[in-house]
C-alpha positions as CSV (number, residue, x, y, z in Angstrom):
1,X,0.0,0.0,0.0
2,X,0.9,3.6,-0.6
3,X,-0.2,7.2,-0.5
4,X,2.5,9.3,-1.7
5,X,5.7,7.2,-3.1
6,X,7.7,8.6,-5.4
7,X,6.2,7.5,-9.3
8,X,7.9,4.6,-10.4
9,X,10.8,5.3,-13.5
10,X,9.1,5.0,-16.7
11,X,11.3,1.9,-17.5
12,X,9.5,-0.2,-14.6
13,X,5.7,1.2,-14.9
14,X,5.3,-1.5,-18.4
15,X,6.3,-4.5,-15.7
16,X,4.7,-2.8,-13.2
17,X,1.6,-3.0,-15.1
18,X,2.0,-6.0,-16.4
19,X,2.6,-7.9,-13.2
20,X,-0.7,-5.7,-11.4
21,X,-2.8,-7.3,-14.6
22,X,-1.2,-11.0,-14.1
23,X,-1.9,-10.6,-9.9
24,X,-5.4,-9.5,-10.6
25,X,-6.0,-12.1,-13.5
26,X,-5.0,-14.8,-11.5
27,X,-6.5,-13.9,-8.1
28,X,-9.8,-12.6,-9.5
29,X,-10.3,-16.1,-11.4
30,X,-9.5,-18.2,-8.2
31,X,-11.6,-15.4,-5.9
32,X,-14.7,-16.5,-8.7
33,X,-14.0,-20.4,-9.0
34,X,-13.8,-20.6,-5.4
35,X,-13.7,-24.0,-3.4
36,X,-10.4,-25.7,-3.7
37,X,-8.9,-23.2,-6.1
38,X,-9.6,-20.8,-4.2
39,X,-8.1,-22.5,-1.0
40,X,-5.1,-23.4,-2.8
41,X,-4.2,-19.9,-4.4
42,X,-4.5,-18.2,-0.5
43,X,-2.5,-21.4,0.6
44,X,-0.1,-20.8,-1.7
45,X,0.4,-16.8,-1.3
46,X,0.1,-17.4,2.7
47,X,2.7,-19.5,2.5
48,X,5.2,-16.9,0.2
49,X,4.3,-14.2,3.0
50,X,5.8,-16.5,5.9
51,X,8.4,-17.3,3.8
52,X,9.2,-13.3,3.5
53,X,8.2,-12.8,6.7
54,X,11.1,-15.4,8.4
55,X,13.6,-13.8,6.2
56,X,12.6,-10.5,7.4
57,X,13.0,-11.4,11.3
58,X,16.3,-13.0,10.5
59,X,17.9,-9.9,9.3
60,X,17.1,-8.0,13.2
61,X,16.3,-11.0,15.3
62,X,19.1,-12.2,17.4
63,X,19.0,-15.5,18.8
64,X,17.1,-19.3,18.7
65,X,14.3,-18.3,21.0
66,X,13.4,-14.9,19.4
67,X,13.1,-16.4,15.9
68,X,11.5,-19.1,17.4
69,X,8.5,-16.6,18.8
70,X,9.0,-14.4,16.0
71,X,7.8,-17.0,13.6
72,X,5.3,-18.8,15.9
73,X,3.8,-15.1,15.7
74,X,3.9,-15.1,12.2
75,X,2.2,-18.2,11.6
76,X,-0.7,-17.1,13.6
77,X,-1.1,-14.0,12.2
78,X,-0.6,-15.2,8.5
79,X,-2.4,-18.1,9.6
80,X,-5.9,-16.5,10.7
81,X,-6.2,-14.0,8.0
82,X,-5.5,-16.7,5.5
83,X,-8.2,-19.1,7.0
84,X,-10.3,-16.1,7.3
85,X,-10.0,-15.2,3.2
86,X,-11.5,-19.5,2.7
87,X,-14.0,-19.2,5.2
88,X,-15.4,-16.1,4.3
89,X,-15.5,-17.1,0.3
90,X,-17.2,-20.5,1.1
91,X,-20.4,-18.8,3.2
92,X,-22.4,-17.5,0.4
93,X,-25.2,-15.8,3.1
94,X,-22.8,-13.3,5.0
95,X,-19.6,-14.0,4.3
96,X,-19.1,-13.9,0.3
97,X,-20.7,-10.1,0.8
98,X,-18.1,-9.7,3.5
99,X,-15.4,-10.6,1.7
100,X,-15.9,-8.5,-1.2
101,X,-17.0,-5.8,0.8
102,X,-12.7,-6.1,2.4
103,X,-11.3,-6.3,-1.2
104,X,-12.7,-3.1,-2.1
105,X,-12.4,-1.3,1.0
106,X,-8.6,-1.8,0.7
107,X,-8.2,-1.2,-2.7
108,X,-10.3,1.9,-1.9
109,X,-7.7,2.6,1.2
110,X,-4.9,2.3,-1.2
111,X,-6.7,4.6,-3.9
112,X,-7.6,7.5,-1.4
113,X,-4.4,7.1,0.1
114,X,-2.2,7.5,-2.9
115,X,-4.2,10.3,-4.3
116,X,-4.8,12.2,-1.3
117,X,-0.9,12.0,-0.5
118,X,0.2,13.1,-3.7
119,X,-1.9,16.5,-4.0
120,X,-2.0,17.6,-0.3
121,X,0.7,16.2,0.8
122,X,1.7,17.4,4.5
123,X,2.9,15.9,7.6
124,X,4.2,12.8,7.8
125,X,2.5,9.9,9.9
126,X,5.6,8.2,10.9
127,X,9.0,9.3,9.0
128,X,11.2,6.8,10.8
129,X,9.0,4.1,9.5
130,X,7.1,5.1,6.3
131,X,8.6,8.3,4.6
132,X,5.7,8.4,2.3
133,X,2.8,8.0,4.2
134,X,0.9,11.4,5.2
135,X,-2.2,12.5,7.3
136,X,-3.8,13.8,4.5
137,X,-3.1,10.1,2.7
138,X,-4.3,8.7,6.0
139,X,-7.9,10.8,5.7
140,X,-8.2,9.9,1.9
141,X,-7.6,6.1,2.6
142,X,-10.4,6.7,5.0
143,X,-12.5,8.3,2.7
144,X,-11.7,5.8,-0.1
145,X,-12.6,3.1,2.0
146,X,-15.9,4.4,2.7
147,X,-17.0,5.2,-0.6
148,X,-16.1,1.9,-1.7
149,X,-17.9,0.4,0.5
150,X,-20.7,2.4,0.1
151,X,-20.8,1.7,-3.9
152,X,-20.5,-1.9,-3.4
153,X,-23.4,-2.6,-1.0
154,X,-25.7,-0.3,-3.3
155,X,-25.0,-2.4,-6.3
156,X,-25.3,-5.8,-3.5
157,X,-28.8,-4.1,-2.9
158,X,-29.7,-4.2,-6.6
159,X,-28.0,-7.3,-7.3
160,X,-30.6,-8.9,-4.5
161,X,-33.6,-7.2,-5.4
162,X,-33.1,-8.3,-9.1
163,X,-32.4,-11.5,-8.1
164,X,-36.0,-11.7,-6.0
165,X,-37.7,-9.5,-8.8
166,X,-36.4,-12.6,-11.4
167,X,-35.7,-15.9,-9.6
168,X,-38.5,-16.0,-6.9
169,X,-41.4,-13.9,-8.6
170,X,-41.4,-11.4,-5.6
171,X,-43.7,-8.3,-6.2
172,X,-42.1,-5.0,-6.7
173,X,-43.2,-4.2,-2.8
174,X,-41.5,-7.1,-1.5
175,X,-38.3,-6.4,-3.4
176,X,-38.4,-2.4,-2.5
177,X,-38.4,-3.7,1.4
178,X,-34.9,-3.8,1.0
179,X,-33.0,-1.2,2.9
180,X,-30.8,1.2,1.5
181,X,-27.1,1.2,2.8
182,X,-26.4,4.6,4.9
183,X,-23.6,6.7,3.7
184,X,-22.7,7.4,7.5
185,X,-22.1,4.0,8.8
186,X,-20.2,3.2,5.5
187,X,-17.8,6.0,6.1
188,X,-17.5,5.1,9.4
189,X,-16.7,1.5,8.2
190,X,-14.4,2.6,5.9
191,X,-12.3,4.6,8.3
192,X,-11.6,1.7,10.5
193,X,-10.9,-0.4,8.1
194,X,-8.4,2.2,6.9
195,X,-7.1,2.2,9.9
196,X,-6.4,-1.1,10.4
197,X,-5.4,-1.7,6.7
198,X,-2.4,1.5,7.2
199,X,-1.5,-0.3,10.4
200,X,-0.8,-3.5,8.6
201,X,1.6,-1.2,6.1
202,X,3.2,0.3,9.4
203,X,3.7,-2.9,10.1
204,X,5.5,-4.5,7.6
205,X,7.7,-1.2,6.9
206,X,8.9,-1.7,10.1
207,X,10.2,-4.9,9.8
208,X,11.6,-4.1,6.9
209,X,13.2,-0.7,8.8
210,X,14.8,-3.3,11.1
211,X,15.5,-6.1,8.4
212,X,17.7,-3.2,6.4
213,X,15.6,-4.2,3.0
214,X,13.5,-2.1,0.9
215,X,10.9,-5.0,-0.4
216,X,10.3,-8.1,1.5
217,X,11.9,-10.2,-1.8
218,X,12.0,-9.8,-5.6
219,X,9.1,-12.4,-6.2
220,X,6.7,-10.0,-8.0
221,X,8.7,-8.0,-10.9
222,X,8.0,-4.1,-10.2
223,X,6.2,-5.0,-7.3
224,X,8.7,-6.5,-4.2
225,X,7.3,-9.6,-2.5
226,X,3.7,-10.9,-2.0
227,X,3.8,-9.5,1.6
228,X,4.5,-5.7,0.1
229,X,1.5,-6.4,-1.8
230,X,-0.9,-8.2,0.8
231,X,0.2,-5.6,4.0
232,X,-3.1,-4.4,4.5
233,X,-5.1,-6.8,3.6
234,X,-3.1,-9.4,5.9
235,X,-3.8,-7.0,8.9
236,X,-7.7,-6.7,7.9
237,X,-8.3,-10.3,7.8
238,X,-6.5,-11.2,11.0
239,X,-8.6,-8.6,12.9
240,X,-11.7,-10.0,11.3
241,X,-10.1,-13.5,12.7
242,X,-9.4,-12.4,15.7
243,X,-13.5,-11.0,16.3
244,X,-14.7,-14.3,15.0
245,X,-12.6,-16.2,17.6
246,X,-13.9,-13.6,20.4
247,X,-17.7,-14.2,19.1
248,X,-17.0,-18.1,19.4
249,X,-15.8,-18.0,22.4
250,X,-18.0,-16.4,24.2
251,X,-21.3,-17.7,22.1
252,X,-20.6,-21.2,24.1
């Protein structure tokens, strides 16, 4: 994720491009086949991010036992937010909605955030950490977020009511019942999730800070590693996780 970083050289923006198209080919078709493709793709990219993420800690971990809790913490966090991304997918009442409902409130987070950066610019979040990330990229992400969020529940609400107008012969009164997403609660939604989605960035850019690297690896041409890429996203999920386990819990 990024709000203001410097615009890539005009030699890497063609494999920039071309790797964003590949990324979103390939996730998009396992997101819509779903099941076991689906499982396998996260499996797969979960498993690239704790392989990042353990050489990360060995560049400013010293010693057995601080690797040792270092990656135990990984694989939880990695863990969750990966079993969160299949769960989610395979629950087509509440969860499906959900999920898509994350996707686009962090690629409206990134959006916001890069925009708003770039042309107000302003004080810096945390320089030590993340040079590039602003206030004013903070309060677009929000905004971003929001909207997003916002857009896609409107066009959930018409995908439903078409679907009882059509596939279950509902009247036109029992298809209007449907209420209206408020703009209010989305922004409020939005902002949290921006939040949580720039903490996740913080995050990783701090390891990296303490690893001495600029991208978690080379995997993704233009891009760094698949934990660059899957920051936010990684730290959304795992909170989601982590209020699923609390509701469990203490539903028994």
């Amino acid at each position: 994720m990024a709000d203001a970083e410097a615009q890539p050289k005009k030699s890497d923006l063609k494999v920039r491009v071309a790797s964003a198209l590949v990324m979103l080919g390939v996730a998009g078709t396992a997101l819509w086949l779903g099941g076991w493709f689906w499982a396998l793709f996260v499996g797969a990219v979960a498993l690239g991010v704790v392989w990042e993420w353990w050489n990360l800690v060995r560049g400013f971990v010293p010693g057995l036992v601080g690797l040792v809790l270092w990656m135990l913490g990984g694989l939880v966090y990695v863990g969750l937010a990966a079993l969160m991304f299949v769960v989610l997918r395979e629950d087509p009442a509440t969860g499906w909605p959900m999920l898509l409902l994350v996707l686009l409130g962090v690629i409206g987070t990134d959006v916001g955030a890069y925009f708003a950066g770039r042309t107000l610019g302003g004080p810096k979040i945390a320089p030590a950490i993340s040079p590039s990330k602003t206030w004013s990229g903070l309060g677009g992400g929000m905004l971003g977020a929001g909207l997003m969020i916002y857009l896609a529940l409107i066009l959930n609400q018409y995908l439903v009511r078409s679907y009882l107008l059509t596939a279950h012969g509902a009247s036109d009164l029992a298809a209007d019942q449907i209420v209206a997403p408020k703009l209010l609660g989305c922004l409020l939604a939005g902002a949290v999730l921006a939040v949580i989605a720039q903490s996740g960035d913080f995050f990783e850019s701090w390891m990296k800070r303490r690893a001495g690297v600029k991208d978690s690896s080379q995997l993704i041409p233009g891009h760094g590693g698949l934990f660059d890429r899957a920051d936010g996203m990684l730290a959304v999920m795992f909170a989601i996780g982590l209020l699923s386990v609390h509701s469990f819990v203490f539903s028994q």
